[in-house]
C-alpha positions as CSV (number, residue, x, y, z in Angstrom):
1,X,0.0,0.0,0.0
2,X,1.2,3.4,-0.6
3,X,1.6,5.7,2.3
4,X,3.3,8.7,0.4
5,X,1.4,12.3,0.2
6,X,-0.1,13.1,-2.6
7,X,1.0,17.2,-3.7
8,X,-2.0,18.2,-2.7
9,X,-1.6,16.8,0.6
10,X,2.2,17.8,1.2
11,X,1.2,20.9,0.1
12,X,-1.9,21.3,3.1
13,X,0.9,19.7,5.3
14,X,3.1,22.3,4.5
15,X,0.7,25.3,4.8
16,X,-0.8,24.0,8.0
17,X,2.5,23.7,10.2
18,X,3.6,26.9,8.6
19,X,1.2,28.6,9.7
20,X,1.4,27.2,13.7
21,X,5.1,27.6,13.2
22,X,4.5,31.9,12.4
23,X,1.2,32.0,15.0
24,X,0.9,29.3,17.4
25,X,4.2,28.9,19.6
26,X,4.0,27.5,23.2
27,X,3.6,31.9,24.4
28,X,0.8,32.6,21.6
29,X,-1.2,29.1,23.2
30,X,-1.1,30.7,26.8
31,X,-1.8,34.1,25.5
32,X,-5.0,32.4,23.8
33,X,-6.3,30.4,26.2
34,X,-6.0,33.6,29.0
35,X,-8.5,35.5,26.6
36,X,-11.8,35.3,27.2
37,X,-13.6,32.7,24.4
38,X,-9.9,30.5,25.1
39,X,-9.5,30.4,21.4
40,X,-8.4,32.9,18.9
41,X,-11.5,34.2,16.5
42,X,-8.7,35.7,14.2
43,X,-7.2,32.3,13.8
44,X,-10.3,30.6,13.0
45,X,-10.7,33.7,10.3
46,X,-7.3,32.1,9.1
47,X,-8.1,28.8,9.5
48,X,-11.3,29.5,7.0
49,X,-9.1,31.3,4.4
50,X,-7.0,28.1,4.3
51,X,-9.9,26.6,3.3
52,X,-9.4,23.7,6.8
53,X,-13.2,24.2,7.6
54,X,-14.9,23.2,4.1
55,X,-11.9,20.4,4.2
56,X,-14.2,17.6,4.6
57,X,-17.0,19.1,3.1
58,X,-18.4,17.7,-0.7
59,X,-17.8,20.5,-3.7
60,X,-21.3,20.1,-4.1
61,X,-21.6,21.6,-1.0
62,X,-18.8,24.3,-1.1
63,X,-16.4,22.3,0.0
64,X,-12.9,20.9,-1.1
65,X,-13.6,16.9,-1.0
66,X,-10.7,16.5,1.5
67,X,-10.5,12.9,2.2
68,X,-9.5,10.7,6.2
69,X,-6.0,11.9,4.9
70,X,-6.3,15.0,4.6
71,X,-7.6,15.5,8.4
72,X,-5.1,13.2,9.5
73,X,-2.8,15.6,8.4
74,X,-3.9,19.0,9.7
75,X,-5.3,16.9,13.2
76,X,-1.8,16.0,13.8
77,X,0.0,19.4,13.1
78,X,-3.0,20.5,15.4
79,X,-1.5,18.1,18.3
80,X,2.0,18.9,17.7
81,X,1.0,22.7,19.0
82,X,-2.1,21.7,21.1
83,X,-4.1,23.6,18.9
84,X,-7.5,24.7,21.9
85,X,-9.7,26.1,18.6
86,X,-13.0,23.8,18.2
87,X,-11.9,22.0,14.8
88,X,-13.1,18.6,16.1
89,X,-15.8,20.3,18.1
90,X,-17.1,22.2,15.2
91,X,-15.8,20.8,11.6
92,X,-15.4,17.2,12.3
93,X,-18.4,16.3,15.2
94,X,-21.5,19.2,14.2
95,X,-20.2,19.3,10.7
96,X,-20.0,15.4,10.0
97,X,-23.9,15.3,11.4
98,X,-24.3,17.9,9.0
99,X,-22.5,15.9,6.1
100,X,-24.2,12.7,6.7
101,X,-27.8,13.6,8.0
102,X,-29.2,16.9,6.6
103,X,-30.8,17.0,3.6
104,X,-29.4,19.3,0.8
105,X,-31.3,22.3,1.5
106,X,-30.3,22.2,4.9
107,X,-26.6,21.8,4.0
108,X,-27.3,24.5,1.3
109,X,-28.3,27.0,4.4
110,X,-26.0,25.7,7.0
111,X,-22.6,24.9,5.8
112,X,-21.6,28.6,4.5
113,X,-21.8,29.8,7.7
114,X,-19.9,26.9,9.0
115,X,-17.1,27.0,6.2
116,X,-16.4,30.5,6.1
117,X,-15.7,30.7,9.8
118,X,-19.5,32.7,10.4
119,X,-20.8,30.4,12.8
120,X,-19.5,28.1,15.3
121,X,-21.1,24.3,15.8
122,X,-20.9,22.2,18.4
123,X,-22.6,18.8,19.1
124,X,-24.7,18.3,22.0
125,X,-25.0,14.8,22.6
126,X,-23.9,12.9,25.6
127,X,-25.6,12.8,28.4
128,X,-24.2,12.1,32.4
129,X,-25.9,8.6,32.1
130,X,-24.8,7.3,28.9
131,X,-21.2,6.3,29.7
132,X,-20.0,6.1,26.2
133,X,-22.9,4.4,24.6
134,X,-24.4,7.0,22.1
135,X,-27.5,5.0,21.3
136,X,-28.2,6.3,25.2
137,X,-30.6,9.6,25.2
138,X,-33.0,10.6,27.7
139,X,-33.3,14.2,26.4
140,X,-37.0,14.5,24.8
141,X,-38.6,16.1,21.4
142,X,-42.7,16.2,21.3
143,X,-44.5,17.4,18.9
144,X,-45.7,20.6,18.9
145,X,-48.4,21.6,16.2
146,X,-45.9,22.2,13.2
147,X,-43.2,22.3,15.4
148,X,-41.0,20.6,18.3
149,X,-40.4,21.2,21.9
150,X,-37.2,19.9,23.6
151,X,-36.7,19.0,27.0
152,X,-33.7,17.3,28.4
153,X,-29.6,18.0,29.6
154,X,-26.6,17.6,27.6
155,X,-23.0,16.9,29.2
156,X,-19.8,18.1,28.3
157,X,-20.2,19.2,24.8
158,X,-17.1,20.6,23.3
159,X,-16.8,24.3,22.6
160,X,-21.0,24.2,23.5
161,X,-20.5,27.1,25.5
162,X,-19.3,29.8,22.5
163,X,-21.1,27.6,19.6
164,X,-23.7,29.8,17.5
165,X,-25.9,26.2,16.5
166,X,-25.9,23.5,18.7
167,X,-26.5,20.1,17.1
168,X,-29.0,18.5,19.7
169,X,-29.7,14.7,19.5
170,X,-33.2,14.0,21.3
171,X,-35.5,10.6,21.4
172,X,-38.9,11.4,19.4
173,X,-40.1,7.5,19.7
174,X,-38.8,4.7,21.6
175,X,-37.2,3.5,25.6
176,X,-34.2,4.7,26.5
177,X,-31.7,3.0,25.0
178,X,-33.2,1.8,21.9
179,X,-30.9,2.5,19.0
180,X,-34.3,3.6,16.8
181,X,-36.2,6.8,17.6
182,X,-33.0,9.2,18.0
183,X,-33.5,12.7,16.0
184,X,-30.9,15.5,15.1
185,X,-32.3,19.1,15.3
186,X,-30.2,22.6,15.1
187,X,-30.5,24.8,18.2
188,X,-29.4,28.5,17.8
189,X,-27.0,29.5,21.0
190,X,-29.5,31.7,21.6
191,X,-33.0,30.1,22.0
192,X,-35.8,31.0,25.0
193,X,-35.2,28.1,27.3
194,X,-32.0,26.7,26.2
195,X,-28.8,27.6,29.3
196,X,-25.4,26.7,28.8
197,X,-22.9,26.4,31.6
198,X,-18.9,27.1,30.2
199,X,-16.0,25.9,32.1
200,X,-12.4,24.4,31.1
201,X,-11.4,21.3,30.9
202,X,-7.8,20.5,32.8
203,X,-6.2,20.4,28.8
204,X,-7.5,24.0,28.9
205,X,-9.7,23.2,26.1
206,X,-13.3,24.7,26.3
207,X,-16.8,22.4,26.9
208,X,-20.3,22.8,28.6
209,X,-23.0,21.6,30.0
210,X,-26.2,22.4,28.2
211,X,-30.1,22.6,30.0
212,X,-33.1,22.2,27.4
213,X,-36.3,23.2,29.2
214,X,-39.1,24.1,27.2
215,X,-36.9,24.9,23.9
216,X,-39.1,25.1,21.1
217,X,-38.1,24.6,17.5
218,X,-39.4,24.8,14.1
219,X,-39.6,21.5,11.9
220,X,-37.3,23.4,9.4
221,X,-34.5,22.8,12.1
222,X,-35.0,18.7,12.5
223,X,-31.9,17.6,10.7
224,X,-32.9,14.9,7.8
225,X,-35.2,12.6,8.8
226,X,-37.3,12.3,11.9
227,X,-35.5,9.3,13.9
228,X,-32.5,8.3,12.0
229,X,-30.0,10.4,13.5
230,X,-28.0,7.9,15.3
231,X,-26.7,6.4,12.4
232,X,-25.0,10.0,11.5
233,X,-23.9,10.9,15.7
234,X,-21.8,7.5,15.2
235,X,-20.1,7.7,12.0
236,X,-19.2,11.1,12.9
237,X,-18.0,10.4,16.3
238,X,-16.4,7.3,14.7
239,X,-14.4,9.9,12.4
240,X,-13.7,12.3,15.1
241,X,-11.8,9.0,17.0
242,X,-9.5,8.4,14.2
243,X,-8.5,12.1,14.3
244,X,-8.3,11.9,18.4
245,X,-6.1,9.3,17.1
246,X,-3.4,11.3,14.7
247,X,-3.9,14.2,17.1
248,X,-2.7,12.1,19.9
249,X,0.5,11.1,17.6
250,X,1.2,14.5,16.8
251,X,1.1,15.3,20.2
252,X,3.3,12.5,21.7
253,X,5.9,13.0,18.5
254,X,6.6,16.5,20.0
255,X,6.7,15.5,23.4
256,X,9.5,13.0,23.0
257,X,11.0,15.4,20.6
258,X,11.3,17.4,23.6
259,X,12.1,15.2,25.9
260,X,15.4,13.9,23.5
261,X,16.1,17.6,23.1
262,X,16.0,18.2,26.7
263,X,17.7,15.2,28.1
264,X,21.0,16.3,25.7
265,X,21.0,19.8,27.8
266,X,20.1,18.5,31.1
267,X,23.2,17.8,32.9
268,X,24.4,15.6,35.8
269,X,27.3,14.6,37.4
270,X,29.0,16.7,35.1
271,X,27.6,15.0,32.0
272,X,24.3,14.9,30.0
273,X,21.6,12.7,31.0
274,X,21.3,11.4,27.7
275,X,24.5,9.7,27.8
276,X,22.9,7.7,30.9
277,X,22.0,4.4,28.9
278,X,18.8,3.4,31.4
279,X,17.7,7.0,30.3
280,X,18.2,6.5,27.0
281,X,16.1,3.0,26.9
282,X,13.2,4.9,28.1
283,X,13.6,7.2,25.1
284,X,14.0,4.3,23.0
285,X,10.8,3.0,24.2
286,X,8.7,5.9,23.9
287,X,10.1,5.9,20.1
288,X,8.6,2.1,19.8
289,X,5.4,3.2,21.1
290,X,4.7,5.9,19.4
291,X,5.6,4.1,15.8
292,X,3.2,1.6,16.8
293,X,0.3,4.1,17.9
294,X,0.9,5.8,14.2
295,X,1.0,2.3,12.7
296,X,-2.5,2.1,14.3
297,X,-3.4,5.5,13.2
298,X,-2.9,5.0,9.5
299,X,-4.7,1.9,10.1
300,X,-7.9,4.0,11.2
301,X,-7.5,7.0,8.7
302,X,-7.7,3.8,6.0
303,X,-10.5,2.2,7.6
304,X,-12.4,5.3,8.9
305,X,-14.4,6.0,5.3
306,X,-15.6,2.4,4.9
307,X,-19.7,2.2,4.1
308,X,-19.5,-0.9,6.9
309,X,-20.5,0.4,10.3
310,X,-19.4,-2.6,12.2
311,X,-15.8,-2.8,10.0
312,X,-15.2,1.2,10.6
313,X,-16.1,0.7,14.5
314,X,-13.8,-2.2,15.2
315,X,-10.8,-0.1,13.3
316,X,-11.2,2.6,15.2
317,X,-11.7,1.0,18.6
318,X,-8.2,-0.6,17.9
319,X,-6.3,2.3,17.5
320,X,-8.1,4.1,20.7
321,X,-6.8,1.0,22.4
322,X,-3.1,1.4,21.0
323,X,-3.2,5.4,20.8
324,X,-4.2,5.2,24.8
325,X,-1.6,2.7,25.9
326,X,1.2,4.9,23.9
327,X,-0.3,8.1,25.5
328,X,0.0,7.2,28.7
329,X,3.3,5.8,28.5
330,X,4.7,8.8,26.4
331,X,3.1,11.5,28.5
332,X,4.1,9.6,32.1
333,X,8.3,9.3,30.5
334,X,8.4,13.1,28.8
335,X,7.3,14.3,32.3
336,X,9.3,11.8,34.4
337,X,12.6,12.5,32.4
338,X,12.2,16.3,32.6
339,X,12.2,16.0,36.8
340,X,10.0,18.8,38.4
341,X,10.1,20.9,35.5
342,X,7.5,18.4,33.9
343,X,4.6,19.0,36.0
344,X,5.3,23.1,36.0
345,X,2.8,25.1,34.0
346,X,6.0,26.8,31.9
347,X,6.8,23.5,30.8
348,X,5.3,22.4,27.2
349,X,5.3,18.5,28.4
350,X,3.1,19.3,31.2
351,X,0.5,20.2,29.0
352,X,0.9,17.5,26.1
353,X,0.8,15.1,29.1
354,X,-2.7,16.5,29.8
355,X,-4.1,16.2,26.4
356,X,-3.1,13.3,26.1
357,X,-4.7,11.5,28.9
358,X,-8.1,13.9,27.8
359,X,-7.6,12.6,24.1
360,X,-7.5,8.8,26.3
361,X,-11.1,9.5,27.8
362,X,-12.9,11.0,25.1
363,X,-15.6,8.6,23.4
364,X,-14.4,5.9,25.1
365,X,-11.7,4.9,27.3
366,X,-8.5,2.4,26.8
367,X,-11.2,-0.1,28.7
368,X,-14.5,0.8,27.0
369,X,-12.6,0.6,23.4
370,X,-11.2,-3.5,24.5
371,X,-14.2,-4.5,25.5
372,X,-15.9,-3.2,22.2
373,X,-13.3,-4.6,20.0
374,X,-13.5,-8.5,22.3
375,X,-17.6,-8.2,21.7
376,X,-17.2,-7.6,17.9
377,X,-14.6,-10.0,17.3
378,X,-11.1,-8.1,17.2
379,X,-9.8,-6.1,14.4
380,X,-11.4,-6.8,11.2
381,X,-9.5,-7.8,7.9
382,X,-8.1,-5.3,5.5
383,X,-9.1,-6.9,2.5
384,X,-5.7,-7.0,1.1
């Protein structure tokens, strides 16, 4: 199989660390994240003129047909700087509901706003009780004459407390649990009845917890068609796991990069630590692991587009399972073999640690992700 880049795709590779390299340095992030939105609206602006929001996004619909590649690609320059903007929040998770569930009209009327950097999304899905299963929704949509009333809560939903339109999942027929029954509807940020609590998560990332009490909406804003929005939450989510997954690469490659870098400065006994040859397994190792987690990564990005729901599942859930075992094992050495400095808020591994033990929990645990992949019968074939 042929892993080389396409020019296209060294060419968005190229433009995408450049432009982290010129505006997204380890001073700019803190700067950012002390603001009041944590994120940078101007770099978003930038991020739009790049044309990275309409990446994944069909030409039909304004978009530039950017393939599991191409995100790989700009999701791991985004962990090598720990990039806080809502890409995944907003492109990837909203956007992908978008992509695969709304009709064309709908993606006519909602996806400029998206694409040019307008209009923030977010997905509201997951609920306190769910514990990773997305077929689990209590929150509620009756029918209300011609149109729908919501009632329910939504917890931690990424960037859902700046997001303009809040893609809300809620059960219009069925128990529970009960994979049928689940509808998609868009909810402006700014509806009677809808409250939005904003706090950051210990990655300094941004998320929220959302109230729905009362929020009426018109049928205009049921996404596609009335109970088949399940379908679309979980091929999105399963795409935003395989770019968790080259994230979390990006990410740990910088950390040992780092950690290398730092253990040939770092003296000790009148020599640098590097020289020490215990030390220098441990780098060794973290090297191992993280080849294996981007083995695991390509593996996803390959399997990520497949039509098969089951097939695309199983992939991903195998490189969760590899990308947490190398994350924690990365993030636990880089900070280890920096001393006290690791732990320190001025220090860079510090911080990839923390993302990557977030990136670990998210949709799944290490745990969750096993068990899933034992149940379905390990990691599917190839095909050659």
């Amino acid at each position: 199989m042929d892993f080389n880049l396409s020019e296209d795709q060294q060419m968005l590779k190229d433009g995408v660390e450049r432009l982290l390299a010129d505006h997204y340095d380890f001073e700019q992030r803190k700067a950012i994240l002390a603001g009041p939105e944590g994120r940078s609206r101007d770099l978003w602006r930038q991020f739009a003129q790049m044309g990275l929001l309409s990446l994944p996004f069909s030409e039909a619909d304004g978009g530039l047909n950017g393939g599991p590649v191409d995100l790989m690609l700009v999701m791991e320059a985004f962990g090598r700087h720990l990039v806080v903007e809502p890409y995944l929040a907003s492109v990837i998770l909203a956007g992908g509901c978008l992509r695969h569930c709304a009709s064309t009209a709908q993606r006519d009327l909602w996806l400029p706003v998206l694409m040019t950097g307008e209009g923030l999304l977010a997905l509201a899905h997951g609920e306190r009780s769910a514990r990773y299963n997305l077929a689990h929704v209590e929150t509620r949509a009756r029918r209300a004459g011609q149109d729908w009333i919501l009632e329910g809560a939504k917890a931690y939903v990424l960037a859902g407390d700046a997001a303009d339109q809040l893609v809300v999942s809620a059960r219009t027929a069925e128990s529970t649990a009960d994979p049928a029954g689940i509808s998609l509807f868009l909810v402006d940020g700014n509806t009677p009845g809808l409250s939005r609590r904003g706090y950051f998560t210990q990655d300094g990332t941004r998320a929220a917890d959302v109230d729905l009490t009362g929020v009426r909406v018109g049928a205009d804003r049921l996404i596609g068609v009335a109970g088949s929005g399940l379908a679309s939450v979980e091929r999105s989510v399963d795409e935003a796991l395989a770019a968790l997954c080259a994230e979390a690469v990006g990410t740990m490659s910088c950390a040992h990069e780092q950690t290398v870098d730092y253990m040939k400065q770092r003296k000790q006994f009148g020599v640098a630590i590097g020289s020490f040859q215990a030390l220098q397994h441990r780098a060794v190792d973290m090297l191992v692991l993280i080849e294996q987690a981007r083995s695991m990564m390509l593996y996803a990005t390959m399997m990520v587009s497949s039509p098969d729901a089951t097939t695309r599942s199983r992939a991903v859930s195998a490189a969760k399972v590899q990308i947490g075992r190398s994350g924690k094992f990365v993030g636990e050495q880089a900070v280890q073999l920096h001393g006290g400095i690791g732990v320190t808020e001025e220090c860079r591994v510090g911080h990839f640690y923390r993302r990557l033990t977030m990136i670990e929990t998210m949709f799944g645990d290490t745990a969750h992700h096993l068990t899933a992949l034992a149940q379905a019968g390990g990691v599917p074939e190839t095909g050659g």
